[in-house]
Structure formats: C-alpha cells, structure tokens
N, C-alpha and C positions, 0 to 999 in steps of 0.2 A: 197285353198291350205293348210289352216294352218289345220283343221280337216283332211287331209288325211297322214300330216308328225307323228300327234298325237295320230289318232288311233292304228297305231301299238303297243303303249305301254299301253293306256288308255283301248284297248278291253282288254288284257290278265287281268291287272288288276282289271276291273271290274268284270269280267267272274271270277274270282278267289275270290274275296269278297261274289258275289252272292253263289256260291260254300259252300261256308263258313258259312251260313245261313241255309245248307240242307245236313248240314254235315251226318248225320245218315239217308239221306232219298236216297239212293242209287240210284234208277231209273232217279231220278230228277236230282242226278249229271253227272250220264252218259250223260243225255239229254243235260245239261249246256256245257259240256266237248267238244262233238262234236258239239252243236251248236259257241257257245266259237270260237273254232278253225278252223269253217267254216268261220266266220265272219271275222276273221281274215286272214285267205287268199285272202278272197274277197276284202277286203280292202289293203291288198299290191298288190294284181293285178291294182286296179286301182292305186295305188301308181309308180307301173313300169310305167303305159302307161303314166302318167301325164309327169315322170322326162323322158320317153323318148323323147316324144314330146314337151315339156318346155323348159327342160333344170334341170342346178341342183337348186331344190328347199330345200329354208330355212323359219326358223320359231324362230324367237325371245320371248322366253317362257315370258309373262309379261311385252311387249315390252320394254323392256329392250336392250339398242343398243349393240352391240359386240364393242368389246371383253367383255364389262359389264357382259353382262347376260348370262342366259343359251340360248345355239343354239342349234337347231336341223337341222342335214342337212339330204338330202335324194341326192345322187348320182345314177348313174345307178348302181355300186358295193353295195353301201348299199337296193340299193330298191330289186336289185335283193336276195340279201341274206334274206332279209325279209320273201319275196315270197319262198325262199327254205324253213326257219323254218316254215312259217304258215304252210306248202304243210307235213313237217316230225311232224308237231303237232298233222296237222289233222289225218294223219296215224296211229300214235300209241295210238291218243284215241280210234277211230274205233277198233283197233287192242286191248286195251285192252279191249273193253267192254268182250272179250273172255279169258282176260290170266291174268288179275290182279282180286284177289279175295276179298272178304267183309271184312276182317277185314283192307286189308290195303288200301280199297276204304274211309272204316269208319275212318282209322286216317289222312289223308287229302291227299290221293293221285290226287284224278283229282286239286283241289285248288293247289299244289305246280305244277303240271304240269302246271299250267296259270302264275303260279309266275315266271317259268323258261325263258318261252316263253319271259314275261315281260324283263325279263333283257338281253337276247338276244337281244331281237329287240333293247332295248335302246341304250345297245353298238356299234347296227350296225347305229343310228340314231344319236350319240351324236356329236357334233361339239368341244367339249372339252375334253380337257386329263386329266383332276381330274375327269368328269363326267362318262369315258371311265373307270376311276380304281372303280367307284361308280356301275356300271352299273355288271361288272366283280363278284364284293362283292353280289350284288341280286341275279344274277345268279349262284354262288357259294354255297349261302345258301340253294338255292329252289333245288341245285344238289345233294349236301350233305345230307340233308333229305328225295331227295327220293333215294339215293342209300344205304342208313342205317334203311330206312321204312322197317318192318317186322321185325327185331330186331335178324335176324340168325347170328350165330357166324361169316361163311363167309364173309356175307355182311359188319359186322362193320367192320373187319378186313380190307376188299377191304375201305371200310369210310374213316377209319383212315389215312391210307396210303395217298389216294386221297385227302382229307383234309390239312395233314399236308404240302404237296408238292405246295397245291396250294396257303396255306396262305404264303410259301415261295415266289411263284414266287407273291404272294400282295404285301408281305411286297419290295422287290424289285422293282416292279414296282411304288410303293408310296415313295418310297428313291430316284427313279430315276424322279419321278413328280416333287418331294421339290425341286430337284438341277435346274432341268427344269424354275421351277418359280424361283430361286434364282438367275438362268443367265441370264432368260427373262424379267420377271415382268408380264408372261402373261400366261395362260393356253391354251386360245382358240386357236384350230389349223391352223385356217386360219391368224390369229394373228402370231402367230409362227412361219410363213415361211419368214416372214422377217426379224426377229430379230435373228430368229438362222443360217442367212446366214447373220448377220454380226457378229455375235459371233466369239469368237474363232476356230480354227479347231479343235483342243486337244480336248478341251471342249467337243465342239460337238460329234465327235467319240467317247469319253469317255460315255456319255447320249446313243449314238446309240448301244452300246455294252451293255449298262444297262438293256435298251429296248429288247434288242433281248434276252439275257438271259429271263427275265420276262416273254419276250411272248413263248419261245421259251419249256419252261417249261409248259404253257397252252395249248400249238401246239403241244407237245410231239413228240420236234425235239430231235435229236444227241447231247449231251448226256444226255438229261435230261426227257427221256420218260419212265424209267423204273417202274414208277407210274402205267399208263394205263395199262397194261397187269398184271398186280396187282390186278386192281379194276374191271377192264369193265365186265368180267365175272360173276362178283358177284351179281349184281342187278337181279330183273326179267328182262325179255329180253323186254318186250316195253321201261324202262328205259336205256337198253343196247343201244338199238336201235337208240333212240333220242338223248343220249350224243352221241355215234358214229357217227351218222349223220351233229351233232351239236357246237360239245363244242372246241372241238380241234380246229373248221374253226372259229369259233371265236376271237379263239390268229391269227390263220392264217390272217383273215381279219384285227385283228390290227398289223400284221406286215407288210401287204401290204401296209395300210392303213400311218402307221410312217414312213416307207420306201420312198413311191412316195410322200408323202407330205412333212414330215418335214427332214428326212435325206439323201439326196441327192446329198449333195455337195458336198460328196469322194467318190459316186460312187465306184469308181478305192478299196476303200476299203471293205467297209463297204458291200459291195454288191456282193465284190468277197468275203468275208467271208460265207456271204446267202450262196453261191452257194457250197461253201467247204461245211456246212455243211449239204444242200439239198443232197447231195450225200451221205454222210456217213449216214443222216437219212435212204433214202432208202435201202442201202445196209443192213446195221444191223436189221433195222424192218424185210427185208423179210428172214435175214436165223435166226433169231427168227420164223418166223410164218413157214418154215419150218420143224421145230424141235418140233412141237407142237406136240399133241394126243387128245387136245380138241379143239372141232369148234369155240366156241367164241373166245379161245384166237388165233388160226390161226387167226381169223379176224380181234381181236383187234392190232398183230402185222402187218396186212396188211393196219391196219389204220396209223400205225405212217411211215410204209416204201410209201404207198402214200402219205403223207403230206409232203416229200420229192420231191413229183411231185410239189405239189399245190406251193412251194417256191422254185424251180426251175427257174419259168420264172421272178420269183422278183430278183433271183439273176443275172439273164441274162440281165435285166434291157432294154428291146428293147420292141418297141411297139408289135410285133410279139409273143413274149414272152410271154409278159405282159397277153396278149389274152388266149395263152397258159395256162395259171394258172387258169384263171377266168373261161375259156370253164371247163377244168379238174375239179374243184371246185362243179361247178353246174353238171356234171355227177359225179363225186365220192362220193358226199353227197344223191342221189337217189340209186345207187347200194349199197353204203356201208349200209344205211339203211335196203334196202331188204334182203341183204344176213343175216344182224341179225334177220331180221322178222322171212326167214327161220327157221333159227334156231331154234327159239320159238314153230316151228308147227313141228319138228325136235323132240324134246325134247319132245313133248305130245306125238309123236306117237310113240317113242321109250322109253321113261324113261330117257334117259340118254344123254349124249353130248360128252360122249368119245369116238373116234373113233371106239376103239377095241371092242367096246359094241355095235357096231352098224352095220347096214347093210339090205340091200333088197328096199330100199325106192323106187329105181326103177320102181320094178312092184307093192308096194303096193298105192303107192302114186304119179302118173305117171305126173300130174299137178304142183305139189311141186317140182317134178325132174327138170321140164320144166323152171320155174320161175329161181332156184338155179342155171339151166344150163347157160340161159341167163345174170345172173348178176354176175356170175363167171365170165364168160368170157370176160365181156364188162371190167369187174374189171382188169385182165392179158390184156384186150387192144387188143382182137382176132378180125380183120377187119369183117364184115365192124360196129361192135359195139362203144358206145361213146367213151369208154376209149382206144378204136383205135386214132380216131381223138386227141382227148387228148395230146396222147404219140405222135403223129407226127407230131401235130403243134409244141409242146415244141421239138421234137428234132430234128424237122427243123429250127427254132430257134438258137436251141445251135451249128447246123451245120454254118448256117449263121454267126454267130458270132467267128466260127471260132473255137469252143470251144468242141474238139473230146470225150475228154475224161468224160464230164459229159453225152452228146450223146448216148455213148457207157455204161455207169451205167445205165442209162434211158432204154436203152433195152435189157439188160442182167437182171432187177431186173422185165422188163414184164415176160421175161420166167421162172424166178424162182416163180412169182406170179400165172402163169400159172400150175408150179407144183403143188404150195402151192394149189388148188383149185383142180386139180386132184387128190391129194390125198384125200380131202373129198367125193369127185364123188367116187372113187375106195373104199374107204372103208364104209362110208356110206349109197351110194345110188347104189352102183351097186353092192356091195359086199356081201357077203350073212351072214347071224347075225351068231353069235355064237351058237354053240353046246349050246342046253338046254336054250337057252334065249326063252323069252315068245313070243308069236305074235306079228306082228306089229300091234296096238291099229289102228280102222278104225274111223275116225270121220264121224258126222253127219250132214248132210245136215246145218241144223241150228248152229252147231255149226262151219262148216267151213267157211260162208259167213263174219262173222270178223275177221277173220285169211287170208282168202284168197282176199278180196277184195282191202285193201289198197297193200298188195303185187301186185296184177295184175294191178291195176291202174300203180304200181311206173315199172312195168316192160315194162307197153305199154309207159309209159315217156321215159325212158330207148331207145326203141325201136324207138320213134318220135324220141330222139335224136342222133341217130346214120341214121335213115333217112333223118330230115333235120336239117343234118349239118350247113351246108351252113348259114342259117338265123340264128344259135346259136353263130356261128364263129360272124357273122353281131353282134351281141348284143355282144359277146366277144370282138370283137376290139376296136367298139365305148367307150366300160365301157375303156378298155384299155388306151385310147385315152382320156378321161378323168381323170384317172388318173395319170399320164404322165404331164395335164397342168395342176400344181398349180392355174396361175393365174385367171384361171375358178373358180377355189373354192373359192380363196378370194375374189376375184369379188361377188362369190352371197353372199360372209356370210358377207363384209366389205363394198362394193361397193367400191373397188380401187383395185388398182396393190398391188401386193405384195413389 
C-alpha cells in the first residue's frame, strides 16, 4: 500500500532530477519526459483499483502517528484526479515533443513539467491543511516558470498577472491556516472534523469564507477569475493545455475537498453561498468567452464559466449532486484539454489564432475538424456526448432539490457554450480565410503523429465516456458517497469516530 500512495509524488520528482542531469541532451529528455509520465499513470491506475477495492488508503510519512505526522490519504476523489493529471501529463509531453522548441526544452522545460505534475499529485494526496498550502507553493512555482519560459514580452506580462493573484489567494489561504490552528491546535484534516464541530459557529463560517475566497481565486470562480483570461493565452499551447486541464480543478478539488470534510455544519450557509456564486461564475465566464475573437481566450473564459458546473453540485450538497460534479470534473478536464491541443495544431497551420485571420480548416484539415467537432460539443453538453450527462445529472439534482433557478443557468449557459463553439466552427474551420492570406500550411506525416495522437486517444476517452456512462456515474456516486461520510476518512487516517 504505502509505495502505491508515494509514487505519485516520488515518480514526478525523480523523473524531474534525472531530467536535470541531461539538461542539454535533448533526445534523452524527451525520452525521460514521456517515459516519466507513462510511469506515472501506470502507477495511479493501480492506485484507483487498490482505493476502489480496499477502501480509503493512508500512509503515515515516518510512521509518525496522526495528527503528528505527515498523512497521505488516497480517496476515490483523490485517486481519481491523480489518474486525470498522469493521463493530461502524458499528453502534452507526447504533444510537445512537436510544439515546444530547443531553446526552451534547454532551459528546463520537460524538468519543471515533472515538478508540476509533483505538486499536483501532492495536493491531491495530502491529509493536511499546511501540507495542502505547501503542495499549492510547488505547483505554483513549477507554473510560473513554465508560463514565463521563453522570456516574450506577452508571456511575462500573462506571469506577472498570474503570479501576483495567486500569491494573493497564498497569502490568504496561509492567514486562514494560522487562524485554523489558532482555533484547533490541529492541521490534519481528519483531526479537524471534530474539533471544528465543536468550535464556534462564527468562527467556523468566518474560516469557511476565508477558504473559499482563497480557493476560489485558484478555481477562477466569480469574482475573482479575471487573472486566467489574462495569462492562459500567453504560454505555448502544451503549457495552455495542461494548466487548463489542471490548475484550476486543483482549487476546485480543495474546495470540495474543505467543503464535505471540514465545513459542513451550516450547510444552510456556507453552501448556499457555493451555489450563488457557481451561477454567477458560469454566467459571466460564458458572455466573456462570447465576446472573444481569439480561440484560446474563447476557451480560457469557457474554463472559468464551466468550473461553475464542477461547484454546482458542492453547492447543492446532495449525494446526486455531489456525483454531478465529480462525473463533470473528469469529462471537462479531457475535452477542455483537447480543445487547447486543437488549437496548438490550429495555430501551425494557420499562423495565427484570431478568428478573423482564419478559416477553411474544414477542407484542409478534415481530422482536426473531426476531433474539434467532438469536443466542442461534448463541452456545450450536445446529447448523447459526456458533457451531456454531465449537465443532466447536475440539473436533475438541482431540480430534485427543488432549486429552478440554478437548473435553468445550468442550461441557458450550455446553449450560449454551444454558440461560443460555433462561432469557432463558423469562422475557423468552415469559413473560408481572408482575401490575400497565404495557404493553409499542410503537415507531415511525421510531424503530425505528436500533434494528433494524444488528441485522438483523449477524443476516443471523450467518446467511451459518453458511451459508458453508466459505469462512470458508478465511480461518480461511490467517490460521492465518500465524500459525504467524514467518518470514513477519520477512521482510516485516526482509527476512531470523529
């Protein structure tokens, strides 16, 4: 048990030292990079089948008993998200051995990709709330370096921004840890569900609105998303790609995460706030992405108006719900990936990523079309695709609960996502280029099997899951269902009731 909770942090890191070693030897670090990030999938696969068949597994770093020491827990929510960042790792190394070039492979791009990876998984593994602001700080730095790697004016600019907003929402969330330990005397979170249900109420909701600002700023929720459509555009696109897929379900997974575990108790509050502002994220992400005339930032404000889905069913706080988010989660972290892939193989064969510069990809690029079409649509939630089931678990959910009016955002904000998407189809790929623009650039056999392949793999995923539903819903409810029972978790990290 204890090598399978470890290796998700201990491969990125090693893979990223070795890295490091063969810094100027190119071939050897592509080789490292995807092997790296194979091994690392492979190992949260077995990580899911262990916690699904076990139960939730934990790992006392130095046996060190809890609350004492450092925990690592593995849930089915944490194992599963594992398995999503190995699976968007391995993608964009594949994908860049085509699109990231020598100089900024030479100043340590695949190493900071293993460093990201590393703080990802730890965050989604830690059983502690100082180790959750520690883990946040590694992934931070390893983001910030590679989206200011290559030293273009744009890109620092997009750094800068990205940078200062997120040491904001540190610095908050490490002010809202101190108070945490100041009211507790404890960090570990399976520790915490019983001391802050005999805490004060004030207290408590005062910490839980701390929390949610903090994360709500790394989740590039309502109002504090105006970062991401800032920055997301400015990196190369395999960096686009993987924080999109990535960075923002990270705050999401710690809001789920402090939500069902440690704030709970005012529901009635704290959770009808979630949902206030689950709605106004969505709304305002998508007539931003709307109003856009470039692809990546249509996509980046389609990221912040779905992560208005993925905190939906936290605000709804029902097991149904719950499912809701988690299903949504693991389909909008596959398509929102692909559709940046897109874009990358977009941008080589046309020069450019403005709408109004673009057009004909249709007939020149009729595969590209295919992929783009499908993960549009599965994105706008067009039956019988994932981000169908998605939207109709959550807003059969919010019907059950009686709750019309978020229902009714939830599928007013598919159809404006549905435009958002057809206007790239319409001007893009169906529409025909401008007067005097050059050919559409034709790629090469060899050069399109790493541009195309991690895209087709994530599109046939995409596609399994919109076919079987069914058994993803199964793995949805279960993780649900677990998170819902506290005393499961303190049970395995305490061995007692909460």
């Amino acid at each position: 048990m204890k090598p399978l909770l470890i290796l998700p942090i201990l491969l990125p890191l090693g893979f990223a030292a070795l890295s490091l070693f063969f810094l100027h030897m190119r071939r050897v670090q592509r080789l490292l990079s995807v092997v790296g990030m194979t091994s690392l999938l492979v190992a949260a696969l077995f990580l899911l089948q262990f916690v699904w068949r076990q139960g939730i597994g934990v790992v006392q770093i130095g046996d060190w008993p809890a609350p004492f020491g450092i925990s690592l827990v593995a849930d089915l929510f944490s194992a599963i998200m594992i398995v999503l960042a190995a699976l968007m790792g391995l993608s964009v190394s594949i994908y860049s051995l085509a699109d990231i070039d020598a100089p900024r492979e030479g100043a340590g791009y695949h190493p900071l990709l293993h460093f990201l990876l590393m703080g990802v998984c730890g965050a989604f593994l830690t059983g502690d709330i100082f180790n959750l602001y520690v883990w946040f700080e590694v992934m931070l730095m390893a983001s910030f370096a590679l989206m200011a790697l290559g030293g273009r004016r744009l890109q620092l600019e997009g750094s800068v921004k990205y940078v200062i907003l997120s040491l904001i929402a540190s610095s908050l969330f490490l002010s809202a840890v101190g108070i945490l330990y100041g009211l507790t005397g404890t960090l570990n979170m399976a520790d915490l569900v019983g001391r802050l249900s005999a805490s004060p109420v004030h207290l408590v909701n005062t910490l839980a609105v701390l929390f949610l600002i903090a994360f709500g700023i790394k989740s590039a929720l309502f109002p504090l998303f105006f970062w991401l459509p800032a920055s997301y555009h400015t990196p190369p696109v395999p960096v686009s790609a993987l924080f999109a897929g990535l960075l923002t379900k990270v705050g999401i997974y710690a809001l789920i995460r402090v939500f069902t575990l440690l704030f709970n108790q005012e529901a009635g509050y704290t959770h009808s706030l979630i949902l206030i502002v689950s709605g106004l994220t969505m709304i305002t992400g998508i007539l931003g992405a709307v109003a856009q005339n470039d692809f990546r930032r249509i996509l980046s404000f389609n990221i912040i108006s779905h992560s208005g889905y993925m905190i939906m069913g936290l605000g709804l706080f029902t097991p149904l719900a719950l499912a809701g988010s988690v299903f949504y989660i693991i389909h909008h972290i596959i398509v929102i990936t692909t559709l940046f892939l897109v874009s990358g193989v977009v941008r080589r064969l046309q020069g450019s990523l403005q709408l109004p510069e673009m057009g004909g990809l249709y007939a020149q690029a009729p595969w590209l079309s295919l992929i783009f079409l499908v993960a549009a649509f599965s994105l706008a939630g067009v039956p019988p695709l994932s981000g169908f089931w998605g939207k109709l678990i959550l807003v059969q959910a919010s019907l059950s609960a009686e709750n019309y009016l978020i229902a009714a955002t939830a599928l007013m904000v598919g159809l404006l996502t549905l435009y958002s998407m057809s206007i790239v189809w319409g001007k893009a790929f169906w529409g025909t280029p401008p007067d005097g623009k050059a050919p559409v650039r034709i790629l090469t056999i060899r050069e399109s099997v790493p541009y195309y392949l991690p895209m087709a793999v994530l599109v046939l995923l995409t596609i399994g899951i919109s076919v079987a539903a069914g058994p993803v819903l199964t793995l949805s409810t279960r993780t649900a269902d677990q998170l819902l029972d506290p005393t499961a978790y303190v049970r395995a990290v305490l061995g007692e009731k909460p």
